[in-house]
Structure formats: structure tokens, C-alpha cells
N, C-alpha and C positions, 0 to 999 in steps of 0.2 A: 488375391482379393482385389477387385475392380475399385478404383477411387471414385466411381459414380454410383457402388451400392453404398458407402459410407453417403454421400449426399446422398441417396433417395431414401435412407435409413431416418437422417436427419430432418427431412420435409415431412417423414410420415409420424415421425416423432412432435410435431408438431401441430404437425393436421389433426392426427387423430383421426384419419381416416382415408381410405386406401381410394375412392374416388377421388377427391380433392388430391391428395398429393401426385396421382399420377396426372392428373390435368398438369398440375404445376411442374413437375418434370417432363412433360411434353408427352407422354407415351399413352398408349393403352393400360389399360386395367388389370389385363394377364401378364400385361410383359413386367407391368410395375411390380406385381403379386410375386410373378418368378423370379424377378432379381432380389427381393425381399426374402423369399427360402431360399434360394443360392447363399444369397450371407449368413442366414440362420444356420445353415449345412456347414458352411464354408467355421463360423465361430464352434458349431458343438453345442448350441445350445438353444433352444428359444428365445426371441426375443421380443415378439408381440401375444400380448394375449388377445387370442379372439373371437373370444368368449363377452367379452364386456362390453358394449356400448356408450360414447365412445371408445374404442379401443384404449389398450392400456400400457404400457411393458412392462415385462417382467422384472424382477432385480436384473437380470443378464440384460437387461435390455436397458435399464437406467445405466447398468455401468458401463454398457456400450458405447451409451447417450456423449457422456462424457471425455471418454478417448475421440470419440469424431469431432464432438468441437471445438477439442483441443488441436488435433488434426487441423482444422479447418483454419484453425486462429495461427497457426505457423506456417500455413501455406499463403496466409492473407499476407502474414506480417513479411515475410519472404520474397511476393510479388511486389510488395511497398519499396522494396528492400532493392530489388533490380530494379524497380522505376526509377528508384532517386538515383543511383549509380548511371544511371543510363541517359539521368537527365544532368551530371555532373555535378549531384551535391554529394557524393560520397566525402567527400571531405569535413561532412559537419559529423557530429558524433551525437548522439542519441542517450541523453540523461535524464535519468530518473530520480522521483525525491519528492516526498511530503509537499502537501499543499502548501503547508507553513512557509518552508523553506523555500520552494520556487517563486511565493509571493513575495517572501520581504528578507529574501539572502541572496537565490541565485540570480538575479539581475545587479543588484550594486557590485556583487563579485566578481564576476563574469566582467564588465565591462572596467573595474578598474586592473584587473589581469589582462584583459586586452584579447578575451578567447572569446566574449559576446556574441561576433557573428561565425563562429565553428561550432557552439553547440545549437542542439535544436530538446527542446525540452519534452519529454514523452509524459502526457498529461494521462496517459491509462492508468501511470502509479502515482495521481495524487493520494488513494488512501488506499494502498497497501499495507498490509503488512510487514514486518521487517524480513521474514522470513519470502514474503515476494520476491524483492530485489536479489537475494541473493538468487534465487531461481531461475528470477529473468534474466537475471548474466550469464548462467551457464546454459542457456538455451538462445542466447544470443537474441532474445527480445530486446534489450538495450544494453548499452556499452557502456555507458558509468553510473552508480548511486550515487547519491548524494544522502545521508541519514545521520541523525541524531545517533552520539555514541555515549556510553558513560566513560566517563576517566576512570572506572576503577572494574574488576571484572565481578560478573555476578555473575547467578546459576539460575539455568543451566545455558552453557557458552554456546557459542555458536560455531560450527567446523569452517573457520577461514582458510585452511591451507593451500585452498585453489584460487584467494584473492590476493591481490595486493592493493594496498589500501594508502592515504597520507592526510595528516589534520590539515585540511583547510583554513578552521575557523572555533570559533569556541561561542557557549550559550548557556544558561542557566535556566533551570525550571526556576519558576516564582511562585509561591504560596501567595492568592488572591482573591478576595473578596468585594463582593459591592459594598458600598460604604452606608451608614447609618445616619437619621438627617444632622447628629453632630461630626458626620465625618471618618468615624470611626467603623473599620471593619465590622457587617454584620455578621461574620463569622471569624473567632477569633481561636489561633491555635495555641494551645491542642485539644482544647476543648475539654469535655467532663464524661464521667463513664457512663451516667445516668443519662446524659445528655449530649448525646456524640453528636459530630458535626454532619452537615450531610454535604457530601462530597462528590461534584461532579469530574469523574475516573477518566484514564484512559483505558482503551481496549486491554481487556486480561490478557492477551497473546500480543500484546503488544511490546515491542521495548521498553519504550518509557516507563509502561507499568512496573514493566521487571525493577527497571531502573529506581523509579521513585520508592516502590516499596523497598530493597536493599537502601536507601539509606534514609527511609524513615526508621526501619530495624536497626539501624547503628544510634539514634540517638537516646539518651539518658533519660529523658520522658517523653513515652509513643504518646502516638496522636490516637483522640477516640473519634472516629470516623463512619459513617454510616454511607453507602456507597447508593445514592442513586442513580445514577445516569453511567454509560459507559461509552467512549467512541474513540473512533478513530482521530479525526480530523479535530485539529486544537483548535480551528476557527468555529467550530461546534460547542466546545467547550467553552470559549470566548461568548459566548452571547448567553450561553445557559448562565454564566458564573455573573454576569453582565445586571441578569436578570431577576438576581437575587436568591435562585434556588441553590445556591450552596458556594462552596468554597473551590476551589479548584488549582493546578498547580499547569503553569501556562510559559512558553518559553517567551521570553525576554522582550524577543522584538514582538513579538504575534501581538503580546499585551502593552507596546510601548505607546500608541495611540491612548488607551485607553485610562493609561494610568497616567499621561498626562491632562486629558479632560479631568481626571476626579471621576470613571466612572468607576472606578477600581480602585484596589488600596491596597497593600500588604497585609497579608493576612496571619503574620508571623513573622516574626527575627530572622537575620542571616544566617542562622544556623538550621531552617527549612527547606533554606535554599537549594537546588541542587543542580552542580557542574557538571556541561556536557563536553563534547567536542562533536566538532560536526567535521562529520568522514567522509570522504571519499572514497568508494572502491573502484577495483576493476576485474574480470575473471583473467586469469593467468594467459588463458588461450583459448580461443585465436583470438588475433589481436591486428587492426586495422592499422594501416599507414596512418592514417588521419591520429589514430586515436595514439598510437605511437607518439608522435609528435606532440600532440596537444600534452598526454601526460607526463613527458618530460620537460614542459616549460612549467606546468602545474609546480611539478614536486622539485623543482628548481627555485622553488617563489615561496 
């Protein structure tokens, strides 16, 4: 299979139409048309319908969609990849990690370890998923996470035996509310059955979720909770909880601006609270000079 039917696959999947994208790949209309049933032949399946105006694709041809731009996104990151080697930054390392954390951790940390100008921060996973990072390590999209971890295990685990990992640092979820004009939590926990709290969430596939709900389940009286809002990003949830629409559970530093203004309060005892560590991984292999080095001054420290 020709790597310029995957690109003329991808323009025509976007075009939506078999003029335009053969303009845009430079060719005629026939030659565009037969390198387009070449691939079709070439997978075994159909992949344009062309029956419908604009054109459409089939299921085989959305899940084709997807293998190419994956394709395309590891030949980009690849070329990125020899330029910097080429232009003698191989030696910085490539980390990944929550918005949170590259805002108001990985810069204080990094320069008081003294690795500041070796790493180079990969901003494509401010809001991944947990389940990203480990992906992008074994496809060598980036070289180390940076991620919130729970100190204790919860279900369902995660298969690390291709990482190895070291606590950098440690953080705390906070139960947080905007305050009342006497001061006082407008949302106070754990709230009443009749009258649950509403609750600005993290992502359901996200860690912290996992996390925070395993040890609201450990405590002696649950919380009644009513779940509006759901994200990724805790600087999201910082301005919703900011804003009075509910109650929310916010790490430490993300929310330490704000609880010292007074725009924020505790929304609950230290026994809502909940401890994290913040991890560091790396994929077992392959494994860069740079990154060699750097991770044995890390887990030295």
C-alpha cells in the first residue's frame, strides 16, 4: 500500500468531494478516482459512498479515517523528532502532564532539581486522559508523565509492568466551595438526601474520579451529591466552583490563589480530603541517553 493513497484517502475524507481533493493533491480527476479504488481493492472493502452528495464513507471508511491520521500524527511527530536531533536538542526530554501540574508544579520543580533546561514540556497532553499518557510512552510520543497518583490502589488498576515509575512530590484533593456573604461555604458537606449537593466532577474515565469516589466510599457518612458538570481540566473546575455553581474537589495548589483571596473555602473537614502523589513514569524501552541520565539524577533526589 502506497503512503500517498493514505494522504489522498485523507483530503478526500475531508473534501467530500473527488474534484476538490484531486485539485489539492495536484492530480487529475481519474488518476485521483484510481488511486482511491486501488486502496479500496488494496483494504477489501469500500470505503466511499457514492451514492450520496456530499459524498460520504462507509463504516470501513470512518475506521479507515482513523488508522490514517493516526498514521499521519506518528510520521509528523517522527519528522519533529529528527529535526530536533538534527538540530542538537536531543538531549531535552519530552514530558507530559495535566494542565494543573505543568502550571503550578512542573516549573518550581524542575528548576529547583536543576533539570529545567533538559526538559521540554509536550503541551498536546494538557488534557488527556490518564490512560493517554501511558499510550504515548509506548508509542514514544513523549518520554515522561508527569500525573496525579492515588496513595492507595483502586479498581480497576492500571497494567504498569512496562513502566517504571518514582514519587516526585505529593498533593491533596480539597473539598471547595464559594463562600456565603457571611463567609461560610455555600455548599456545605455532605449535604442531605433530599437535598444533595451539586457537584462540579472530574471526567468519569478519569483518575481522579476513580480516585475521589474510592475514598468517598471509605468514609462513615457518604456524601449526597448531584453531579452537574464533568471535565477534564481542574482549571475548569476552578472557575465553575469559583462561580457558585456547586461544590467541587480541587488540588491544592490549583486552588491556593483562590483560597487565599476568600474566593473559596472549605467545603468539609480533613477527613474529605484526599492524598495524592504525584508520579512520575517512564516506558521500560527504548530508552534515550538524555533520558537515562536525567532519570537517574531524578530518582536519586
Amino acid at each position: 500500500m502506497e503512503t500517498r493513497w493514505l494522504e489522498d484517502f485523507v483530503v478526500l475524507a475531508r473534501t467530500r468531494h473527488f474534484s476538490r481533493a484531486a485539485e489539492l493533491s495536484n492530480v487529475s480527476q481519474p488518476t485521483f478516482s484510481r488511486r482511491i479504488k486501488l486502496l479500496e481493492e488494496e483494504i477489501g472493502a469500500p470505503l466511499i459512498n457514492r451514492q450520496s452528495l456530499p459524498l460520504s464513507l462507509t463504516p470501513a471508511g470512518e475506521e479507515f479515517l482513523v488508522l490514517c491520521e493516526q498514521i499521519q500524527e506518528r510520521l509528523r511527530l517522527t519528522r519533529e523528532r529528527i529535526r530536533a536531533i538534527d538540530a542538537g536538542a536531543e538531549r531535552r526530554v519530552l514530558l507530559a502532564a495535566p494542565h494543573s501540574l505543568l502550571v503550578h508544579f512542573v516549573d518550581e520543580w524542575s528548576r529547583r532539581h536543576r533539570v529545567h533546561d533538559r526538559l521540554t514540556p509536550y503541551l498536546r497532553a494538557t488534557s488527556w486522559l490518564i490512560r493517554d499518557y501511558f499510550d504515548a510512552l509506548e508509542r514514544g510520543e513523549c518520554e515522561l508523565a508527569l500525573c496525579y497518583w492515588p496513595t492507595r490502589r483502586i479498581e480497576p488498576p492500571l497494567d504498569l509492568d512496562a513502566f517504571d515509575s518514582v514519587v516526585v512530590g505529593s498533593e491533596r484533593l480539597l473539598p471547595l466551595s464559594a463562600p456565603d456573604p457571611q463567609g461560610a461555604p455555600r455548599f456545605r458537606l455532605p449535604g442531605e438526601r433530599r437535598r444533595p449537593l451539586p457537584h462540579i466532577a472530574f471526567h468519569p474515565r478519569g483518575l481522579l474520579d476513580a480516585t475521589l469516589r474510592a475514598h468517598l466510599g471509605e468514609q462513615s457518612q457518604p456524601p449526597f451529591l448531584t453531579t452537574l458538570s464533568e471535565s477534564i481540566q481542574a482549571v475548569n473546575i476552578l472557575e465553575l466552583v469559583k462561580g457558585g455553581y456547586g461544590l467541587g474537589w480541587l488540588p491544592a495548589r490549583t486552588a491556593r490563589a483562590a483560597l487565599a483571596s476568600g474566593e473559596l473555602v472549605a467545603a468539609g473537614q480533613r477527613d474529605w480530603e484526599v492524598p495524592l502523589e504525584l508520579r512520575l513514569f517512564r516506558a521500560r524501552r527504548p530508552r534515550t541517553e538524555a533520558l537515562e541520565a536525567l532519570w537517574a539524577e531524578i530518582s536519586t533526589r
